[in-house]
C-alpha positions in Angstrom: -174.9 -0.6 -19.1 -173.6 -3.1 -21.8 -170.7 -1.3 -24.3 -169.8 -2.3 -27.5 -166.1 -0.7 -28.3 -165.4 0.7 -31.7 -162.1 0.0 -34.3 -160.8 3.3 -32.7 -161.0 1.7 -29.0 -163.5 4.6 -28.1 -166.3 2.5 -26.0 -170.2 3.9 -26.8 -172.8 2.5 -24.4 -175.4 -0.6 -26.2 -178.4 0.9 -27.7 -182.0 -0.8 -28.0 -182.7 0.2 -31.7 -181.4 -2.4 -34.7 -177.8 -1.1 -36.0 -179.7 -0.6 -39.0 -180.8 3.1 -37.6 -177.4 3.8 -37.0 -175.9 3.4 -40.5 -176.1 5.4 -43.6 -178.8 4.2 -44.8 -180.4 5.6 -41.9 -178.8 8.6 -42.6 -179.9 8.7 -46.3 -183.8 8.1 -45.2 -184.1 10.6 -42.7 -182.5 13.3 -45.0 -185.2 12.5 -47.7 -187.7 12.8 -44.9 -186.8 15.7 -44.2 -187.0 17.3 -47.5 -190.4 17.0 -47.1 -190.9 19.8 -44.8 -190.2 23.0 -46.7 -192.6 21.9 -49.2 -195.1 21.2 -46.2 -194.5 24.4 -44.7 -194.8 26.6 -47.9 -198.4 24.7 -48.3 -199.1 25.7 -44.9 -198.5 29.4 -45.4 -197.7 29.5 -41.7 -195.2 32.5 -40.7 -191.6 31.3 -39.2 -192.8 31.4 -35.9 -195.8 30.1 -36.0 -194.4 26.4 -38.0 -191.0 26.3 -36.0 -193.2 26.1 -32.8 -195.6 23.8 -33.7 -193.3 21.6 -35.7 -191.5 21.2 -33.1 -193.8 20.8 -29.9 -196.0 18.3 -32.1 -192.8 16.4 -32.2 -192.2 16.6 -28.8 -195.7 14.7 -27.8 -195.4 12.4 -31.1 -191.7 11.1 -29.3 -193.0 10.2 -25.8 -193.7 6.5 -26.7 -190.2 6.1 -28.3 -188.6 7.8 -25.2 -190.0 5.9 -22.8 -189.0 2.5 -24.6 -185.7 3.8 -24.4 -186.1 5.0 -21.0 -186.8 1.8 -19.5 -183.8 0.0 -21.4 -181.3 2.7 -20.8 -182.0 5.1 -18.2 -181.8 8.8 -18.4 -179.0 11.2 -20.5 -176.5 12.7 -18.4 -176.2 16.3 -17.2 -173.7 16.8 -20.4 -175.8 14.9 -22.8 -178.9 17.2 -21.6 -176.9 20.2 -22.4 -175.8 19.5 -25.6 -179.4 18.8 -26.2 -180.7 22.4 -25.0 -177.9 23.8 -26.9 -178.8 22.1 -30.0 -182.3 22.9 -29.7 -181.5 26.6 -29.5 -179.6 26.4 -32.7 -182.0 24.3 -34.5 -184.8 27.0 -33.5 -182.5 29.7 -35.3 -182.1 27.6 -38.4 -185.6 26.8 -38.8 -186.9 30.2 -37.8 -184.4 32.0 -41.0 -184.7 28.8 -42.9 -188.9 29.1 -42.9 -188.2 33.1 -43.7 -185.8 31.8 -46.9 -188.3 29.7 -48.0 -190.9 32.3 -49.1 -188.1 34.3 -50.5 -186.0 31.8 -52.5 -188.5 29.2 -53.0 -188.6 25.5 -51.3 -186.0 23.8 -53.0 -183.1 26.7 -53.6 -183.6 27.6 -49.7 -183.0 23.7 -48.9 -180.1 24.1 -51.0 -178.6 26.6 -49.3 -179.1 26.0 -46.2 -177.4 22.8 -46.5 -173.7 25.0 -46.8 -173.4 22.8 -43.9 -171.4 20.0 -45.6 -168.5 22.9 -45.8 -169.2 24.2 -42.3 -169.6 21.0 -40.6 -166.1 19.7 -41.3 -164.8 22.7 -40.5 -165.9 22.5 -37.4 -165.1 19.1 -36.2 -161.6 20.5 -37.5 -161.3 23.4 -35.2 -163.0 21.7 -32.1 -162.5 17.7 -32.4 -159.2 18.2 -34.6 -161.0 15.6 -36.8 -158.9 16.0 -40.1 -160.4 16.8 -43.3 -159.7 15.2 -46.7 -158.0 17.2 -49.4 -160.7 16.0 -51.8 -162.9 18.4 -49.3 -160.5 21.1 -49.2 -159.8 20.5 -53.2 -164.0 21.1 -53.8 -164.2 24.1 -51.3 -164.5 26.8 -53.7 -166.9 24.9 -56.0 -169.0 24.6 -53.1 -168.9 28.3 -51.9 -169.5 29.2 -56.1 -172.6 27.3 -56.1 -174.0 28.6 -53.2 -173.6 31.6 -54.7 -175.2 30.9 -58.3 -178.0 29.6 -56.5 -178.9 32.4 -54.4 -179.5 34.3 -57.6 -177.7 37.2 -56.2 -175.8 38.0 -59.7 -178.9 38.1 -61.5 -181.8 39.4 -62.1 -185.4 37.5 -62.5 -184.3 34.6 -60.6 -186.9 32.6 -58.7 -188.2 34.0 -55.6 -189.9 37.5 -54.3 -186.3 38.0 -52.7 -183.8 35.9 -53.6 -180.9 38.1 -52.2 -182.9 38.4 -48.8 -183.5 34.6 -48.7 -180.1 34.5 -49.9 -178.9 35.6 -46.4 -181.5 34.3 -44.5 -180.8 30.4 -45.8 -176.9 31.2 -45.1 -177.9 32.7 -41.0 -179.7 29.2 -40.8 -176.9 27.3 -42.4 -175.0 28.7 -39.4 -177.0 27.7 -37.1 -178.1 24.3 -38.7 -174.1 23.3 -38.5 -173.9 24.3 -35.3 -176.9 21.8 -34.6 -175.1 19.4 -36.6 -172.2 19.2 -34.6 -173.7 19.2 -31.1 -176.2 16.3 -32.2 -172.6 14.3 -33.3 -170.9 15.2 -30.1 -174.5 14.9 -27.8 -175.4 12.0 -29.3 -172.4 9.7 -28.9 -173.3 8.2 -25.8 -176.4 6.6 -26.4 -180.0 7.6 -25.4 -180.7 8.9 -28.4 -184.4 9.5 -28.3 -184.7 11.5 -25.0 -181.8 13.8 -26.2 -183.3 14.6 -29.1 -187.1 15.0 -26.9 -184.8 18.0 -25.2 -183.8 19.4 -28.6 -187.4 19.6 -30.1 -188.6 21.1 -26.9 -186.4 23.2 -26.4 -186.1 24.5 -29.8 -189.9 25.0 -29.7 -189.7 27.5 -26.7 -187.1 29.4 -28.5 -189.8 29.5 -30.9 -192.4 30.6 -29.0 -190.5 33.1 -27.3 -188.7 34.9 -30.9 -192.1 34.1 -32.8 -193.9 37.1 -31.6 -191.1 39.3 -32.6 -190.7 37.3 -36.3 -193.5 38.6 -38.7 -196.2 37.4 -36.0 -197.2 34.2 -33.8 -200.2 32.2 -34.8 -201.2 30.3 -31.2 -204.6 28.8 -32.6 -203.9 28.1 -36.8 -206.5 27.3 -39.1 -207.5 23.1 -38.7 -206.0 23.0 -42.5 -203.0 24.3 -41.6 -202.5 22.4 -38.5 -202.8 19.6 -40.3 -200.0 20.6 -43.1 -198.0 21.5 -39.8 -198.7 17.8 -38.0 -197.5 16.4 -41.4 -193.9 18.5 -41.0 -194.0 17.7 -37.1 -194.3 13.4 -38.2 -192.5 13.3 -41.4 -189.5 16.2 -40.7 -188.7 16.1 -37.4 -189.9 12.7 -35.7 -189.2 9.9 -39.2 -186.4 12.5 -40.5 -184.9 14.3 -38.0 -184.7 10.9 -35.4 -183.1 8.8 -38.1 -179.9 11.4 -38.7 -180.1 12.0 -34.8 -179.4 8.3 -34.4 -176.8 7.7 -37.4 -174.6 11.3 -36.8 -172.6 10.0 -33.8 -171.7 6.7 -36.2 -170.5 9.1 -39.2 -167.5 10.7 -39.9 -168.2 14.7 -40.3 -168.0 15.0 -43.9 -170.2 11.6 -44.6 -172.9 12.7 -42.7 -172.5 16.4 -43.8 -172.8 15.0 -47.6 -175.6 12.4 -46.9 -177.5 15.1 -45.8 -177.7 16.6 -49.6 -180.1 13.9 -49.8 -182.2 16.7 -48.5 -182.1 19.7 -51.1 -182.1 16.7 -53.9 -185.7 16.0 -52.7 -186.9 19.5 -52.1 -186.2 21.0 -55.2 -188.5 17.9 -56.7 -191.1 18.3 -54.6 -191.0 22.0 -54.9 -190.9 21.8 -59.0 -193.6 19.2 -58.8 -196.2 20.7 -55.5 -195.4 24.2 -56.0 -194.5 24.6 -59.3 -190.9 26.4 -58.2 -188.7 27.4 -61.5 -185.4 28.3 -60.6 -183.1 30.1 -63.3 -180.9 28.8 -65.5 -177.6 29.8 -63.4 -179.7 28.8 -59.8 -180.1 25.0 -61.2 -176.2 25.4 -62.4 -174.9 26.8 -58.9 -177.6 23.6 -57.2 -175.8 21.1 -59.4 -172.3 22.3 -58.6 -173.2 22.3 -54.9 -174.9 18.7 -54.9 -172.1 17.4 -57.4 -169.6 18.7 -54.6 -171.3 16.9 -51.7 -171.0 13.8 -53.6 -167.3 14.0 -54.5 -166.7 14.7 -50.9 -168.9 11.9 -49.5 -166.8 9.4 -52.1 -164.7 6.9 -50.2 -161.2 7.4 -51.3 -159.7 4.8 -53.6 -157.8 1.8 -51.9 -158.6 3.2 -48.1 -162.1 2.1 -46.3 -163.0 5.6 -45.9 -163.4 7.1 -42.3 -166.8 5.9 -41.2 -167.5 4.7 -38.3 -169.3 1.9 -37.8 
């Protein structure tokens, strides 16, 4: 296959989608798409299990076209890139499964908040595994971060939104875990092309994980309601196939802290859709410890004065 050879003189195979996909604004788009889903799945009433399955196999069958235009134009992944994908996928079936939990205990957009404590993870990790320095803007923001995430939980008050905000508290952060985790193996899995079929792996593998740990997680709907299929098809389409496929193609290009931050884009757009669709009201201290969190994925994501940053491109 063709290679185009970065700044860094690190050689990434040619790819048939526009460089467009591939770019932050890529990035940007697919975290706003998937903002939409933990409004869809609090519509859809569906239990953990039941939505992380179906979310995920639906996306499965929506990708085959895609994966088979990329098929024909670049062949298969490699044994490495396949098990970075199955990897991935177990991870992502972990966040989504305490993620889904959070959201009936915290609310939409405080659980999307929360769980996106990935833009401190994320670096972190690239540090300890890639040895892919980190600014001191991110180290300088750190415990901003870590206070926000703990205003927002609610867990120093009492009234705030939710039926459990402690519980969903915890939950959000186990997914958090997982979802950088996730994060990282995309970057690394992703960074030699074949985006598409990788990703295939990841959703089907995540949605056996899903089936399998759903019957143990507050029950397993195999046959849901036609209404709430339908709110589930919507997560499967605009979540995980228009979402989840853009950041799966622009990770690899990002530095870990750029695409870490763009992904804030996310909770931004859940907590309006959850004030607007389901009428969420978070406290007074939960909208201060969001703001501190948001406002500290920004300042991290800045490009520092006088440098051209450390994207990719």
């Amino acid at each position: 296959m063709p290679a185009e050879t970065t700044h860094r003189g690190r050689t990434k195979p040619a790819t048939p989608w526009p460089s467009i996909l591939s770019s932050p604004w890529a990035m940007a788009a697919g975290a706003l798409g998937v903002s939409t889903s933990a409004v869809l799945i609090g519509i859809s009433g569906a239990s953990p299990g039941t939505a992380t399955f179906y979310r995920c196999a639906l996306a499965a069958v929506m990708l085959v076209p895609l994966v088979i235009f990329e098929w024909r134009r670049e062949g298969t992944p490699t044994n490495r890139q396949r098990g970075y994908a199955l990897a991935a996928g177990t991870l992502f079936a972990g966040d989504a499964l305490w993620w889904t939990q959070a959201i009936g205990e915290v609310g939409a957009g405080l659980s999307t908040v929360l769980v996106n404590a990935q833009v401190v993870i994320v670096p972190l990790l690239a540090l300890v595994v890639d040895r892919e320095p980190v600014s001191r803007r991110f180290l300088a923001i750190l415990p901003v971060m870590i206070i926000g995430i703990v205003l927002t939980g609610g867990v120093l008050e009492q009234g705030a939104g939710g039926r459990d905000p402690l519980a969903g508290t915890v939950h959000a952060l186990l997914a958090a875990a997982c979802y950088s985790g996730f994060l990282f193996l995309l970057r690394r899995g992703g960074s030699g092309g074949r985006t598409v079929q990788s990703y295939q792996y990841v959703v089907a593998s995540a949605a056996l994980v899903a089936l399998g740990a759903g019957f143990l997680w507050n029950g397993m709907t195999l046959a849901p309601g036609w209404a709430q299929l339908g709110w589930l098809v919507l997560v499967a389409f605009g979540g995980q196939v228009a979402g989840w496929l853009l950041v799966a193609l622009a990770t690899p290009r990002l530095a870990g802290e750029v695409g870490a931050a763009l992904l804030m884009l996310t909770p931004i757009g859940a907590l309006a859709l959850g004030a607007v669709l389901l009428g969420e009201r978070p406290s007074p201290w939960q909208i201060t410890g969001s703001a501190a969190i948001l406002a500290g994925a920004c300042f991290i994501s800045r490009k520092p004065s006088g440098s051209g940053g450390r994207q990719r491109p």
